[in-house]
C-alpha positions as CSV (number, residue, x, y, z in Angstrom):
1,X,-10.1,-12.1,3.8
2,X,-13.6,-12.9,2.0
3,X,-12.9,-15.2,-0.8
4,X,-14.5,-14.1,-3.8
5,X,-14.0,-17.2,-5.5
6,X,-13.8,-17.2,-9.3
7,X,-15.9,-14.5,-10.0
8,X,-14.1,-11.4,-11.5
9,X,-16.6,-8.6,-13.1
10,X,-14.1,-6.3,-15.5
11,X,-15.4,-2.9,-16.5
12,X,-14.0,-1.8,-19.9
13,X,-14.7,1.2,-22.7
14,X,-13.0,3.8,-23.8
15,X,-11.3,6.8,-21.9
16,X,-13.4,9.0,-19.7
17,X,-16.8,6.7,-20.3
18,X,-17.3,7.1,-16.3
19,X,-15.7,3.6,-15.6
20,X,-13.6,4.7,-12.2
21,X,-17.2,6.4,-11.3
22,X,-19.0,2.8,-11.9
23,X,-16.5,0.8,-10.1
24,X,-16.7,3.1,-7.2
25,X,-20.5,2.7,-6.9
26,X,-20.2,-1.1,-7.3
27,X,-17.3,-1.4,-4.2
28,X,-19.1,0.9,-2.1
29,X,-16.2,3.5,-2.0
30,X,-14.0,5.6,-3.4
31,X,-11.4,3.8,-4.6
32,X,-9.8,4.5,-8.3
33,X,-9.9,8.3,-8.6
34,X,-12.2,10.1,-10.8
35,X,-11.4,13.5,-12.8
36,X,-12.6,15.0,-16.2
37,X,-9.2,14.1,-18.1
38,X,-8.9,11.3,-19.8
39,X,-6.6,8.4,-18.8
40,X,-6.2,8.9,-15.6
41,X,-6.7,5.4,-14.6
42,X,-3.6,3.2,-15.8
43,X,-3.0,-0.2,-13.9
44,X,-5.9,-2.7,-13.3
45,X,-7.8,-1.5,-10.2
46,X,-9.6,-4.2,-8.2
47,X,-11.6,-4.1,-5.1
48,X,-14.1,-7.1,-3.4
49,X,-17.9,-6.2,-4.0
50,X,-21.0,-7.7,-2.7
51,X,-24.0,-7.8,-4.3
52,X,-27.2,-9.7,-2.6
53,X,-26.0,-13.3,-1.7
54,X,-22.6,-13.2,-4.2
55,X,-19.5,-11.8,-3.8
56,X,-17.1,-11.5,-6.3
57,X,-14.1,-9.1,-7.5
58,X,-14.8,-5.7,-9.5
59,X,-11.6,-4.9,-11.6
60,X,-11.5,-1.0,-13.2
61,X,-9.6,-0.8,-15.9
62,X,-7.3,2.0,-18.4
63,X,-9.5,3.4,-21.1
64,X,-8.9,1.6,-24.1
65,X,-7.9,4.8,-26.5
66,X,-6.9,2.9,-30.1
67,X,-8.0,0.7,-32.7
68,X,-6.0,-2.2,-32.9
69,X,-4.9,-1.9,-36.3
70,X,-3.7,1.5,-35.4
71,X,-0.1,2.2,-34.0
72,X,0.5,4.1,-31.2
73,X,4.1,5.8,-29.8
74,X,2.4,6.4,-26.5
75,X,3.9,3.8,-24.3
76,X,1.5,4.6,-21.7
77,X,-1.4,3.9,-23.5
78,X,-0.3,0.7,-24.5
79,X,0.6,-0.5,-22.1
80,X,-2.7,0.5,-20.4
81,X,-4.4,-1.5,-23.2
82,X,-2.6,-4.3,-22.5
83,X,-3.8,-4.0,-19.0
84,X,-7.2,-3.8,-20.1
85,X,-6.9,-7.0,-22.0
86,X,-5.3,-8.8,-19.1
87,X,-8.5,-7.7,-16.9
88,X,-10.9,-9.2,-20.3
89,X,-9.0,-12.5,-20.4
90,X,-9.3,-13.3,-16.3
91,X,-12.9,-12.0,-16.3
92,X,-15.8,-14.2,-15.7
93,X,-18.1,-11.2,-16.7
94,X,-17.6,-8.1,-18.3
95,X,-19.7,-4.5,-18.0
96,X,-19.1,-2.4,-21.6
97,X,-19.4,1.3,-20.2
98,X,-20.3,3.7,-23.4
99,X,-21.3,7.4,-23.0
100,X,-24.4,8.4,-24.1
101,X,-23.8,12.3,-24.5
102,X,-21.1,11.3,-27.0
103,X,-22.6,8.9,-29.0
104,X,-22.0,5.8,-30.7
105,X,-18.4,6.1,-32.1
106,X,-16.0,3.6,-34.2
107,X,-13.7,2.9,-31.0
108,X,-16.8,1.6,-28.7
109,X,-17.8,-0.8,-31.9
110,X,-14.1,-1.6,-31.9
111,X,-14.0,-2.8,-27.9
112,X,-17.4,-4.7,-28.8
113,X,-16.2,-6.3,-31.1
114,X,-13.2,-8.0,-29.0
115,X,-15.5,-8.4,-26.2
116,X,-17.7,-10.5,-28.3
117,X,-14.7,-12.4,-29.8
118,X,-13.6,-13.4,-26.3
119,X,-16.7,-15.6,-25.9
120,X,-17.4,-13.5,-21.8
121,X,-21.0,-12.5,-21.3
122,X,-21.0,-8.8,-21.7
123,X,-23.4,-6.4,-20.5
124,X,-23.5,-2.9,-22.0
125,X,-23.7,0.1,-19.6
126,X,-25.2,2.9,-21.3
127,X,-23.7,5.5,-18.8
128,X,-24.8,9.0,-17.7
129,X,-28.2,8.9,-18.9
130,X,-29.6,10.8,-16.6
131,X,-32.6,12.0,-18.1
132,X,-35.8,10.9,-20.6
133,X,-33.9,12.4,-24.0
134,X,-31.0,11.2,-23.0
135,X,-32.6,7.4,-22.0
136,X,-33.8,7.7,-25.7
137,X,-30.7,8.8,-27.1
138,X,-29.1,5.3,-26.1
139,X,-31.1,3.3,-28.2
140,X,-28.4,3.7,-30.8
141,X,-26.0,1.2,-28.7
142,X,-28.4,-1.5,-29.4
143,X,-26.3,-1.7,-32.7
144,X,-23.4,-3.0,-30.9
145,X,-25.7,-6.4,-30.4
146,X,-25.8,-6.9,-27.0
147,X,-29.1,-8.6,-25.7
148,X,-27.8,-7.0,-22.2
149,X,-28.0,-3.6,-22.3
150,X,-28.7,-0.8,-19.4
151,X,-29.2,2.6,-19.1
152,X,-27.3,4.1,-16.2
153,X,-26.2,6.9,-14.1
154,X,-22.9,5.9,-12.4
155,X,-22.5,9.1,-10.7
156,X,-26.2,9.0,-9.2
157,X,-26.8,5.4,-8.9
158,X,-29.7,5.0,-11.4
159,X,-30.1,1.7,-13.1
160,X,-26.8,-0.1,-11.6
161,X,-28.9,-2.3,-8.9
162,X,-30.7,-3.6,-12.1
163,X,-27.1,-3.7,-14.1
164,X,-26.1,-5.8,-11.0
165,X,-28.6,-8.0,-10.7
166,X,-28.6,-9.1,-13.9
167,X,-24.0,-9.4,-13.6
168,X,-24.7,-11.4,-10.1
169,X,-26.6,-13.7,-11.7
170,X,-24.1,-16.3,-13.4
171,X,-21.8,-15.9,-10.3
172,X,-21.3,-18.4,-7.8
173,X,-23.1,-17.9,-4.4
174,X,-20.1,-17.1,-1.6
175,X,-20.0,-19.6,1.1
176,X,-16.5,-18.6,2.3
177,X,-16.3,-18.3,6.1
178,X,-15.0,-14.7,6.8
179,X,-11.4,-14.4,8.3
180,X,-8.8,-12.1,9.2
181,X,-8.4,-9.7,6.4
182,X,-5.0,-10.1,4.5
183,X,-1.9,-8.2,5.7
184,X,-1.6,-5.1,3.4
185,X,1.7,-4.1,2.3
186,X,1.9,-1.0,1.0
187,X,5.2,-0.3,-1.1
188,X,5.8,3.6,-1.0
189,X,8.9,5.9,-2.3
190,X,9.4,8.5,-4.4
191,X,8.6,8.7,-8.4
192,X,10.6,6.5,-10.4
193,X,12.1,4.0,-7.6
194,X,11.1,1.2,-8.9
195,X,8.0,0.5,-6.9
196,X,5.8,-1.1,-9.7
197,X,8.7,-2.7,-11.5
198,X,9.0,-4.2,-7.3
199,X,6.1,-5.6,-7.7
200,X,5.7,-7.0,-11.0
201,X,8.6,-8.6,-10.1
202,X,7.3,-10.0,-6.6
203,X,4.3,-11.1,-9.0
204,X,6.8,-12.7,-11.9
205,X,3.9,-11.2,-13.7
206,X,3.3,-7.8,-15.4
207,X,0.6,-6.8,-13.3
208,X,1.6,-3.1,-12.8
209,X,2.9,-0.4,-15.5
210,X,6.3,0.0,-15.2
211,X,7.8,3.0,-17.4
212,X,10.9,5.1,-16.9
213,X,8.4,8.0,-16.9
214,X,8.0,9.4,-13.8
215,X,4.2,9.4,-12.2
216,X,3.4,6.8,-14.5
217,X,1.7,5.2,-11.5
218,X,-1.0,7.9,-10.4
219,X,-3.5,5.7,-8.2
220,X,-3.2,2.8,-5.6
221,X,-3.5,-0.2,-6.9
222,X,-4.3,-3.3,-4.8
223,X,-2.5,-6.4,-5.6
224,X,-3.7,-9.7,-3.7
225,X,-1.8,-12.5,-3.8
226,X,-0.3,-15.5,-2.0
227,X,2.8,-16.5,-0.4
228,X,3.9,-20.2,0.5
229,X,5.8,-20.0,3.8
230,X,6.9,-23.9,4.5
231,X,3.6,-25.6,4.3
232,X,1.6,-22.6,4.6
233,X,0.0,-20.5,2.1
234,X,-0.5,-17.4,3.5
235,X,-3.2,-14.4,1.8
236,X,-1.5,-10.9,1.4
237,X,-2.5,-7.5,-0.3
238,X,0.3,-5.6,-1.7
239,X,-0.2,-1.6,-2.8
240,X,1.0,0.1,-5.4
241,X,1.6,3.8,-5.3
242,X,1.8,6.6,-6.9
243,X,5.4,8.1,-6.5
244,X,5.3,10.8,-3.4
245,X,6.8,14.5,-4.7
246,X,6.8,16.8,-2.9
247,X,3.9,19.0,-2.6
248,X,5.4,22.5,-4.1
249,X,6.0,19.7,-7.7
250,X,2.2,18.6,-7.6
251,X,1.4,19.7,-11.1
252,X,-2.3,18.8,-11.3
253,X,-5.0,17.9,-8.9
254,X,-4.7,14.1,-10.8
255,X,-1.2,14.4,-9.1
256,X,-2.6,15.7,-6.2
257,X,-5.6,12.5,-5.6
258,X,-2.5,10.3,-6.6
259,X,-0.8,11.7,-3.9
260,X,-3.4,11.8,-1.2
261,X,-3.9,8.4,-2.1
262,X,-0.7,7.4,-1.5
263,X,-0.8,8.9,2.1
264,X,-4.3,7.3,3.1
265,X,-2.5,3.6,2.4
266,X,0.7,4.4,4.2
267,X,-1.6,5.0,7.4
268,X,-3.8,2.3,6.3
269,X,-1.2,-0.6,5.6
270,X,0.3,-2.7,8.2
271,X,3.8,-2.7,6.5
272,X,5.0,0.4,4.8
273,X,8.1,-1.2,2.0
274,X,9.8,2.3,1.7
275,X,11.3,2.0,-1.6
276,X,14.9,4.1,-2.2
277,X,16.8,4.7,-5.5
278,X,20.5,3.4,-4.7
279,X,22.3,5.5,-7.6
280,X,20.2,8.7,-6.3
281,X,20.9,7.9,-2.4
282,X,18.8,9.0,0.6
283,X,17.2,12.3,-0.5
284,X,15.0,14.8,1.6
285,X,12.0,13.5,0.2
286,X,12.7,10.1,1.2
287,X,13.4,11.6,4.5
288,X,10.1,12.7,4.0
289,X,8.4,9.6,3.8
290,X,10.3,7.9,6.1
291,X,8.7,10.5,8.4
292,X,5.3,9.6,7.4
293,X,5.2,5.9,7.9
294,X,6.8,6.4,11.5
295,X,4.5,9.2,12.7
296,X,1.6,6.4,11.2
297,X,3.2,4.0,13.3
298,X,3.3,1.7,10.7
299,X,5.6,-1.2,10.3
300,X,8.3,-0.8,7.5
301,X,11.2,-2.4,5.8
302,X,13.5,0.0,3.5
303,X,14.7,-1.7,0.5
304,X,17.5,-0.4,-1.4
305,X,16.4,-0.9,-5.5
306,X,18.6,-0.8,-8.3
307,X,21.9,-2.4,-5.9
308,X,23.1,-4.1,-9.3
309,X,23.1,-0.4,-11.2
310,X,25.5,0.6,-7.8
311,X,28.2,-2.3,-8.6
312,X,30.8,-0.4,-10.1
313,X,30.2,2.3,-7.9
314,X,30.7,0.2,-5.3
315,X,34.1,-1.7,-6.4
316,X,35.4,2.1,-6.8
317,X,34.8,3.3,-3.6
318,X,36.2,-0.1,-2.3
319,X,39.1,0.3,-4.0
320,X,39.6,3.8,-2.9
321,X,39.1,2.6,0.6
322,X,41.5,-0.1,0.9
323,X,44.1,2.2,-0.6
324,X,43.2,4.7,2.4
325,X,42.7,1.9,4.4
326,X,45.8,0.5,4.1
327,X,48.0,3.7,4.8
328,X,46.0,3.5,7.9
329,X,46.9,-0.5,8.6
330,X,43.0,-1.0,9.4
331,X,40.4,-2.8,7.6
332,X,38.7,-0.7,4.6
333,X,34.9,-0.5,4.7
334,X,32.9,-2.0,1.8
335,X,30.4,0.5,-0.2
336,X,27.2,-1.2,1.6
337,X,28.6,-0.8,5.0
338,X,29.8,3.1,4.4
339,X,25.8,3.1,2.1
340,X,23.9,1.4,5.5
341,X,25.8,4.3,7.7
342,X,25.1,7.4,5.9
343,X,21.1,5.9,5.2
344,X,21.0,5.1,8.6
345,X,22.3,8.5,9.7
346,X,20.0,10.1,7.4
347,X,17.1,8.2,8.4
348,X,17.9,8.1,12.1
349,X,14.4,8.3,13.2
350,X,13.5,4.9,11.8
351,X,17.0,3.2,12.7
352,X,14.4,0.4,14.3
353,X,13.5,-0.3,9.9
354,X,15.4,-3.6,8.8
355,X,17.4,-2.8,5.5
356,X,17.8,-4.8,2.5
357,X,19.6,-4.4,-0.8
358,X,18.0,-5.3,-3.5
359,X,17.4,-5.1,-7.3
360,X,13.9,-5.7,-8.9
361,X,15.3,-6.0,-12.2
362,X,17.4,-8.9,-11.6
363,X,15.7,-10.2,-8.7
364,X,18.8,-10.1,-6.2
365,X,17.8,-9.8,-2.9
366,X,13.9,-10.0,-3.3
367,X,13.6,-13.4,-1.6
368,X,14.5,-12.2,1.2
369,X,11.9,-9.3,1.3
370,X,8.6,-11.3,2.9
371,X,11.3,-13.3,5.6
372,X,12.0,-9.4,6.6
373,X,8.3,-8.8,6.2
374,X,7.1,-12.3,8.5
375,X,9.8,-11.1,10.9
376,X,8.1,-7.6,11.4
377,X,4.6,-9.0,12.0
378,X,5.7,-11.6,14.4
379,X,7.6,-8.5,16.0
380,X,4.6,-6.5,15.8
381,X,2.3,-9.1,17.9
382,X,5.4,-9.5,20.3
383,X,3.9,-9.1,24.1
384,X,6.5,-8.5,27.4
385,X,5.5,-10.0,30.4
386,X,4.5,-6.4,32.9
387,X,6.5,-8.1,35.5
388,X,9.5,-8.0,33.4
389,X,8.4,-4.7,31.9
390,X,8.3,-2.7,34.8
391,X,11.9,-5.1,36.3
392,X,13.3,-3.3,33.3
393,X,11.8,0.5,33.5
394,X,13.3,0.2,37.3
395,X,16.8,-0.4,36.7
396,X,16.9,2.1,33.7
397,X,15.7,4.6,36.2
398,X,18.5,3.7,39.0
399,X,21.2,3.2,36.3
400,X,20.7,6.8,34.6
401,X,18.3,9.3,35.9
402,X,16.2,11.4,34.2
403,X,17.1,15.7,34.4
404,X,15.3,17.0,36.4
405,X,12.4,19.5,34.5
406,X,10.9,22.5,36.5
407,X,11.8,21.2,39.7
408,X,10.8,17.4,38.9
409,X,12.5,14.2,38.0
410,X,10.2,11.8,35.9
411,X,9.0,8.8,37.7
412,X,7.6,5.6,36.2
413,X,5.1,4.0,39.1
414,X,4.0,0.9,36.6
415,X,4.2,0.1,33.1
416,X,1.7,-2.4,30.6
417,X,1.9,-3.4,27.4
418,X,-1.5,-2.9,25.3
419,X,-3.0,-5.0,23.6
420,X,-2.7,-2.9,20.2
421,X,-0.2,-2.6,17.1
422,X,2.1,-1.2,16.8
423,X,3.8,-2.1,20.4
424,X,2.6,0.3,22.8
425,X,3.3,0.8,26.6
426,X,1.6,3.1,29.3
427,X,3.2,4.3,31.8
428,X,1.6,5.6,35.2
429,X,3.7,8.2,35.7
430,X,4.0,11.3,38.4
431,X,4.4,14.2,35.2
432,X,4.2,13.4,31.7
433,X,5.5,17.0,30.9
434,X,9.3,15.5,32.9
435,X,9.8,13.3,30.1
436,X,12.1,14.7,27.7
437,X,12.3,13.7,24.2
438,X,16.3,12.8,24.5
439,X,14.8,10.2,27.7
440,X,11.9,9.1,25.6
441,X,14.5,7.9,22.8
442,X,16.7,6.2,25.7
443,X,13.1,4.4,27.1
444,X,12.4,3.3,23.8
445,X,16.3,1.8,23.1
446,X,16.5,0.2,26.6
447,X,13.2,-1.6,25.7
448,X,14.3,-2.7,21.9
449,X,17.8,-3.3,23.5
450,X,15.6,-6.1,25.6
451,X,13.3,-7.2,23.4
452,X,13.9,-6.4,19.7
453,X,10.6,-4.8,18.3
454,X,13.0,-4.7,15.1
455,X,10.9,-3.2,12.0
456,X,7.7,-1.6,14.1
457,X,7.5,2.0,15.4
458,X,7.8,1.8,19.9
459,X,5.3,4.1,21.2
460,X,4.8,5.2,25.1
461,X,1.9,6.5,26.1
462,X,1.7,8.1,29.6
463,X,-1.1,8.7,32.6
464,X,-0.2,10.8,35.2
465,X,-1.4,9.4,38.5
466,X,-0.2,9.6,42.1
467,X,1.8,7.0,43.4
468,X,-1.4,5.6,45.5
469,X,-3.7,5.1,42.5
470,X,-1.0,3.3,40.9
471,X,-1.1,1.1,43.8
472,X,-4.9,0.5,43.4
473,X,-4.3,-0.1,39.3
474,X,-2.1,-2.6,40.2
475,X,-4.0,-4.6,43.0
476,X,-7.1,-4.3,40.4
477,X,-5.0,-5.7,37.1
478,X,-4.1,-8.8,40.0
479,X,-7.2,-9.8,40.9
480,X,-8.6,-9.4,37.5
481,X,-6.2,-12.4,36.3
482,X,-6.7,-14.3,39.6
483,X,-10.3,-14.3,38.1
């Protein structure tokens, strides 16, 4: 991960100024998700940048929408107000985005002011002047007092090399060596799980919106951070999401980035935390995503949120259990152990997921969350010895043969592990079309059964070769090792 040492560049302004469309230009992608309505960016968005010979952190931020002598019953903006302010206070520098088609107006003198009043150096962006008139309409921001000021076109790229030079010039020059990046753990689930209120609580910080509105999360939001393990401090990225409806409740094409957003970091994460209501149980559209992160072939751990709101729940069922329990003289089943059936009934497909019950609120069961985490990437980098692969493949074949298919039994010649994530085998086989899903399954649980792979997805890939080619692959993997 490239250490962008203490320089954090915050862009602020009021709603719909073209921030998101800035930030994007300064990263180098698109990241926070632009669209004409206002507010669509909520949580503190942040991103490394590079900029000639500095590197440093860009951090988008919620429009800031009220004065603050006004009151406000929208929770949401608050609280995205309070985000912005966060973003101000950790800054090293801040970019003042204003909108010169609208004008001047008392909320932009409002933001200038607090900038000024936190003592940052602040350079005004005089956005979307994309023309002569409209280059000469922004001389009305010089009002706001800024000795910095720029005329830019986010969208097309005009005046932000000259924006950055000027921004890059108090930062510290990077000198970090470049490592591996950061595991990213992306924590996924439907709206209204618990995901942010997860990771605020991971964080001991407020760092995401939580509200008990649903979609109040609506873009990705990367949160890096690190974890002492023993000695160790070890660099990881955590991502928010927004929550994952189904596509027939998408409601507006906000909803819809949110959503496609969430689905580009499940297949770009290395651990999916599939996050599950306990009082609303497994539903189809946590099926759902279940399915997504193993047909990514993502890592995951399912956490089970909200286990404190299930307690009384739970001591009912119990006692209903021992009562039947004990008619039948046999020992009753506790509400997690009947919960862990059903869920892993439901979600049979990723029965390979470590569970844990957990409540972000109260933070039971949360420290154990990263030990299930460390134990899927050690998993994940697991290698078998082909020796003992291929022992293994050959007694599974003499102990219960495959059916035959169109006048064929599936043979394995030779199996090896690749060097890839998630765990993947080829197998040199004599017909890939022989190998029946139901024998696939059995495979895959002969080779967990023998070496764990607990958490990650098990993939087999096969080649269809004749038995004599196989021979030669073999002789030729030998002699490359003998080298």
């Amino acid at each position: 991960m490239s250490n962008s040492g203490h320089n954090i560049l915050a862009i602020v302004g009021r709603p719909n100024v073209g921030k998101s469309t800035l930030f994007n230009r300064i990263v180098g992608r698109r990241i926070a998700i632009v669209h004409h309505e206002a507010g669509v960016t909520r949580d503190r968005i942040s991103a490394t940048a590079h900029w000639r010979d500095k590197t440093f952190e860009a951090v988008d931020t919620g429009g800031i929408a009220f004065m603050d002598d006004e009151k406000t019953v929208d929770a949401l903006a608050a609280a995205t107000q309070r985000q912005a302010e966060v973003a101000i206070e950790m800054a090293s520098a801040i970019v003042l985005v204003v909108d010169v088609a609208e004008g001047l107006t008392p909320l932009d003198r409002e933001i200038a002011r607090k900038l000024r009043v936190s003592g940052k150096p602040v350079f005004l962006a005089v956005n979307k002047t994309d023309n002569a008139a409209r280059i000469a309409g922004g001389a009305e921001f010089s009002a706001l007092g800024f000795e910095q000021m720029f005329s830019i076109s986010a969208a097309h790229g005009g005046g932000v090399p000259e924006l950055l030079d000027a921004v890059a010039t108090g930062f510290v020059a990077s000198t970090a060596i470049e490592t591996a990046p950061a595991p990213r753990i992306v924590v996924v689930g439907r709206p209204n799980a618990g995901k942010s209120a997860l990771i605020n609580a991971i964080m001991k910080s407020d760092r995401t919106i939580v509200s008990e509105i649903p979609g109040t999360t609506r873009d990705s939001v990367d949160v890096p951070f690190m974890l002492r393990q023993g000695d160790a401090v070890k660099p990881y990225t955590l991502v928010d999401t927004a929550g994952l409806r189904h596509r027939s409740k998408i409601r507006s094409s906000v909803d819809q980035f949110g959503l496609m957003r969430a689905e580009r970091s499940i297949r770009e994460c290395d651990i999916a935390v599939l996050v599950l209501d306990a009082v609303a149980g497994v539903t189809t559209q946590d099926k759902r995503i279940a399915g997504q992160i193993a047909e990514a072939r993502r890592g995951c751990v399912i956490l089970v949120n909200k286990w404190d709101l299930a307690a009384e729940q739970e001591q009912a069922t119990t006692g209903e259990n021992a009562k039947a329990a004990k008619d039948r003289r046999s020992k009753p089943k506790s509400f997690r152990e009947e919960y862990l059936e059903a869920l892993r009934r439901t979600l049979f497909f990723a029965d390979w997921a470590p569970v844990l019950f957990a409540s972000a609120k109260t933070g039971a069961g949360l420290s154990e969350l990263f030990d299930l985490v460390a134990r899927v990437e050690q998993e994940m980098a697991r290698r078998i010895d082909t020796p003992q692969l291929n022992k293994l493949l050959e007694r599974t074949l003499e102990t219960h043969s495959p059916s035959i298919v169109n006048g064929k039994r599936f043979k394995i010649y030779y199996a090896f592990q690749k060097a890839t994530h998630p765990p993947t085998f080829t197998l040199f086989v004599n017909d890939a079309k022989c190998l029946t899903q139901h024998y696939e399954r059995y495979l895959i649980a002969r080779i967990r059964g023998a070496w764990g792979f607990d958490g990650c997805p098990v993939v087999l890939e096969c080649r269809q070769h004749h038995k004599n080619n196989v021979t030669e692959t073999q002789q030729n993997r030998v002699n490359q090792k003998r080298r």
